[in-house]
N, C-alpha and C positions, 0 to 999 in steps of 0.2 A: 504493500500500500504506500509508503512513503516513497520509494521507487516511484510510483506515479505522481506523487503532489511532486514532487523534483523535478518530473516530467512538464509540468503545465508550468509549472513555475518558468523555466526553461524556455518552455514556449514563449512566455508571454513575453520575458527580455530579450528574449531572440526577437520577437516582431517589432519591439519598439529600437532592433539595431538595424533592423531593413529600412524603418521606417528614418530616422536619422541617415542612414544612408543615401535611403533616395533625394532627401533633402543638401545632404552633400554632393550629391554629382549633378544637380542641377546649372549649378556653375563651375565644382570644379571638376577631375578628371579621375575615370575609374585608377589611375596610377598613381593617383595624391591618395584616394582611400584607401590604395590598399598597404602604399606606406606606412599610412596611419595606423591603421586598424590591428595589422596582422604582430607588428614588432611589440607593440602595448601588452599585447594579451603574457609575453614573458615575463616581466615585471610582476603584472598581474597576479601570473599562474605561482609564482617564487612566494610573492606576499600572502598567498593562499595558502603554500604549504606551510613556509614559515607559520604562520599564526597556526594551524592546525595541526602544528606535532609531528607533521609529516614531511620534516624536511631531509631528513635521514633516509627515506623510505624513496627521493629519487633518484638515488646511488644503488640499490637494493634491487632493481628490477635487471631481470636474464637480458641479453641480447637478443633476443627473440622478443622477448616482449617489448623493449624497445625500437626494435625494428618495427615494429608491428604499429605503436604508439605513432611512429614516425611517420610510417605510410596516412594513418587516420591525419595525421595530422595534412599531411602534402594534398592528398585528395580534399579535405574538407576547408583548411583555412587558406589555402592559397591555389588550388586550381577552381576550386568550386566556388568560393569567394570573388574571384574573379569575374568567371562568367557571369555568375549573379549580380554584380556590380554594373557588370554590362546590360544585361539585361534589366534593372531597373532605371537602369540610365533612358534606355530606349523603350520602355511602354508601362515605366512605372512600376509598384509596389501592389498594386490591387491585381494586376494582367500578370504578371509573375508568379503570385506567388501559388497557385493553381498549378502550373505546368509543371514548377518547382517539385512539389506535393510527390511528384511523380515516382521524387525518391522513397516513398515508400513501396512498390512494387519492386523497386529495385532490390531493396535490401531483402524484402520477403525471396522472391526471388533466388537471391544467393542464399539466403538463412535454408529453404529449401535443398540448395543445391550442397552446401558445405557441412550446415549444421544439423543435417537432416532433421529437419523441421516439417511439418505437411499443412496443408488447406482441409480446412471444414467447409462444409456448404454457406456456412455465415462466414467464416472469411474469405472464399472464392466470389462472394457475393458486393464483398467487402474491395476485393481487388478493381473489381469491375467499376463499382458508382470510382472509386478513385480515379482511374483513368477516365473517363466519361466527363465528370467535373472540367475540367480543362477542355475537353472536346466542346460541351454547349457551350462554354463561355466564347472558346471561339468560333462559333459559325454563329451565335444570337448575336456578339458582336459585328463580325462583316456581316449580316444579314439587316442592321438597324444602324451602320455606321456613318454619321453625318460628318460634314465640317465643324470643325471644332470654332465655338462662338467665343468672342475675347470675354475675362472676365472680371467682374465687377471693378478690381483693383485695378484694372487697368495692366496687367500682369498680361505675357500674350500666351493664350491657351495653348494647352500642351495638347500634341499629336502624337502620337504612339506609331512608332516603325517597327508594326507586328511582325514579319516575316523574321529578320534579325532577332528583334525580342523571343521572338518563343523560340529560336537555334539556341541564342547563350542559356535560355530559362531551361531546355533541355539539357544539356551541357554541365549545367550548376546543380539539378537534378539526379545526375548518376554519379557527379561526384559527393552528393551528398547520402546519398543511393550506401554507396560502397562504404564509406567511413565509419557506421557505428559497425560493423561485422569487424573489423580492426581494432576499434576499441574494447567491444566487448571480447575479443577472443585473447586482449591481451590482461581484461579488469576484472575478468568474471570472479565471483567470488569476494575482490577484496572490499576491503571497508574505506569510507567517503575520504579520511584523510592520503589512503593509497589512491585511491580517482585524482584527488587533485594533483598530488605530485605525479601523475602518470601524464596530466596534462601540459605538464612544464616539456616534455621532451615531443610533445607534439607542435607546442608554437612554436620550441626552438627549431624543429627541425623546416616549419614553412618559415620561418625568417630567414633562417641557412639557406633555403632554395631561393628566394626571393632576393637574396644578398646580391651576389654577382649584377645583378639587372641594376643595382643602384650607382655601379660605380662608375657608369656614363653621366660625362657632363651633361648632355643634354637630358638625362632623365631627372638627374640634381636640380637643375634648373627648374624643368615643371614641378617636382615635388616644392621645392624653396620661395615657387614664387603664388601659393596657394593664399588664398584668402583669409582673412581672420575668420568672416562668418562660416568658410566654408570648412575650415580646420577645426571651428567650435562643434558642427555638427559630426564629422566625421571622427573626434576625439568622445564625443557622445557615444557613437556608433561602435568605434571600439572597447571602449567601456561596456558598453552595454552588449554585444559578440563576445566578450573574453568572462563576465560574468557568466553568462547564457550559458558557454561553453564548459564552464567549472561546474554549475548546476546538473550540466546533461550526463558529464564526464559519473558523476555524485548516481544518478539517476541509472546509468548505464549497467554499473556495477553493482546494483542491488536488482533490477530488473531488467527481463530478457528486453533482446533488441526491437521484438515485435511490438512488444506493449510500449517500449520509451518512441519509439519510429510514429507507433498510431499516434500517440499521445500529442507528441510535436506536429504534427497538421492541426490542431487546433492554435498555431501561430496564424494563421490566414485569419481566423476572426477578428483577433488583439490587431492583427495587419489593417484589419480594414475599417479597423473603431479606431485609432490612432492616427491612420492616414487621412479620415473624414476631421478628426481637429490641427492637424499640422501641416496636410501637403494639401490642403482643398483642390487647390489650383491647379495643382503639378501631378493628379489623377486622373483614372477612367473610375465613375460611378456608375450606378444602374441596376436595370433589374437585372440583364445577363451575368454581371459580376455578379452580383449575390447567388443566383440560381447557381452558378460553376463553384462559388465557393462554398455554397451550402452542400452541392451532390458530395461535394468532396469531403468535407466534415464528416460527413452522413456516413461515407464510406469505411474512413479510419475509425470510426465508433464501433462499427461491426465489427472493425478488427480487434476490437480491443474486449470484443465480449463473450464469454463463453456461451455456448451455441448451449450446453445443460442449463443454464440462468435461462435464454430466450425462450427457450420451449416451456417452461415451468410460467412464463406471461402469458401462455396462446393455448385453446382451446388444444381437448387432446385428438388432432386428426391423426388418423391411423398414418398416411401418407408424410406424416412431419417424423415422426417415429421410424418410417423404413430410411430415411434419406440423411437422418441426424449421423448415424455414424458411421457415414462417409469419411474416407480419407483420401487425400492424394498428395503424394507418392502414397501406394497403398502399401504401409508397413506388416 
């Protein structure tokens, strides 16, 4: 049970770090945020173990499990970060983060395929509205899409360059997809102060990858010559990603990856109640968006339920009874 309140918890500061982001790359560049964002979280992760007793305990971990931390770390805070950057850059925070979601199929998926894990009828059911969510969002979208009308402030309305946005939202998806099966196969078991110092060796190793890229003049230049307002947001955004991420890391290791995976897509709600008081202007609203984000919700919930709990709500059809215990891969 705590495993999941870590989970939502999780969620919610993870959505107010997109949501701060997309506010940072309105002006400035997904290269400024990700200087920002991704180096922070070391500090971070250090001051985390330090206070929590665990600072002994990041010297303590096998080479394999460190390997392993590292990969969670490269796919999740620096290649998937990235694309997601890009992608809110180009169709915003509310159109993203649907596609995004996707990384849960992903991870089931592989949990299946490594962890031998199976599908119930509620979570095959589960898989499906997930995928689906991103699909109506986008054909109710291009189906009801006007010119965008300037607004009130005088601000000039934001256009969404769909095709691109949903490539990088794909993209930021599998690599979000792939990194808690890294996490968990190297946390399982331990306890919250081993999570967070397990987390230290996953920023450092996307800062290490990210390192080289910095040592061109001209990338110095665009990072040094960022904005105050836009550096306030995107040090928001860090902060609030390198929390998120010590939450999940907390989350990860006491519960499987399907439950903390489902759990986290209830960031798209936090995403779109947040974005309606910060980025008014700089969004897609509507009913499409809501209907895509709602299937989607809809979906991780199934996944998060045991199919003996749902049948114990519903009348007893004999047909609910033959089909309940279903498995696939059939073990």
């Amino acid at each position: 049970m705590l495993g999941a309140w870590l989970a939502l918890l999780a969620a919610a500061t993870f959505a107010f770090s997109n949501v701060s982001a997309r506010r940072g790359v309105i002006q400035g560049t997904v290269l400024q945020g990700i200087a920002i964002t991704v180096p922070i979280g070391v500090p971070l992760f250090l001051a985390g173990a330090l206070v929590s007793g665990a600072w002994d305990a990041i010297f303590e971990f096998s080479l394999w499990q460190i390997l392993s931390l590292a990969a969670a770390g490269i796919c999740h805070f620096a290649l998937a970060r990235y694309c997601s950057y890009r992608a809110i850059r180009l169709m915003g925070s509310n159109l993203a983060a649907p596609v995004q979601r996707l990384s849960l199929p992903v991870s089931l998926a592989l949990a299946l395929w490594l962890l031998d894990e199976y599908l119930t009828p509620l979570s095959a059911i589960g898989v499906v509205l997930v995928i689906s969510g991103p699909a109506v969002m986008l054909f109710g979208q291009n189906a009801t899409r006007k010119k965008p009308k300037p607004s009130s402030t005088g601000d000039e309305a934001f256009e969404p360059r769909y095709a691109e946005g949903y490539f990088f939202a794909f993209l930021s998806a599998l690599g979000y997809g792939v990194s808690p099966l890294f996490v968990r196969a190297a946390l399982a078991g331990a306890d919250i102060p081993t999570a967070i110092a397990g987390g230290v060796w996953s920023y450092l190793a996307a800062s290490l990858l990210l390192a080289p890229a910095f040592l061109s003049r001209s990338t110095r230049r665009t990072i040094f010559t960022i904005r105050g307002e836009t550096a306030k947001w995107f040090g928001y955004s860090g902060l609030a990603t390198g929390t998120s991420q010590m939450i999940r890391y907390m989350a990860l290791a006491l519960a499987p990856v399907t439950v903390v995976s489902s759990i986290m897509v209830s960031s798209m709600v936090f995403r779109y109640l947040l974005s309606a008081l910060i980025n008014r202007n700089h969004e897609v609203f509507g009913f499409w968006v809501i209907a895509g984000i709602a299937i989607t919700a809809l979906g991780s919930l199934a996944l998060t339920l045991e199919i003996a709990w749902v049948l114990s709500l519903l009348p007893p059809w004999g047909w609910l009874g033959e089909i309940a215990p279903w498995r696939w891969p059939a073990g």
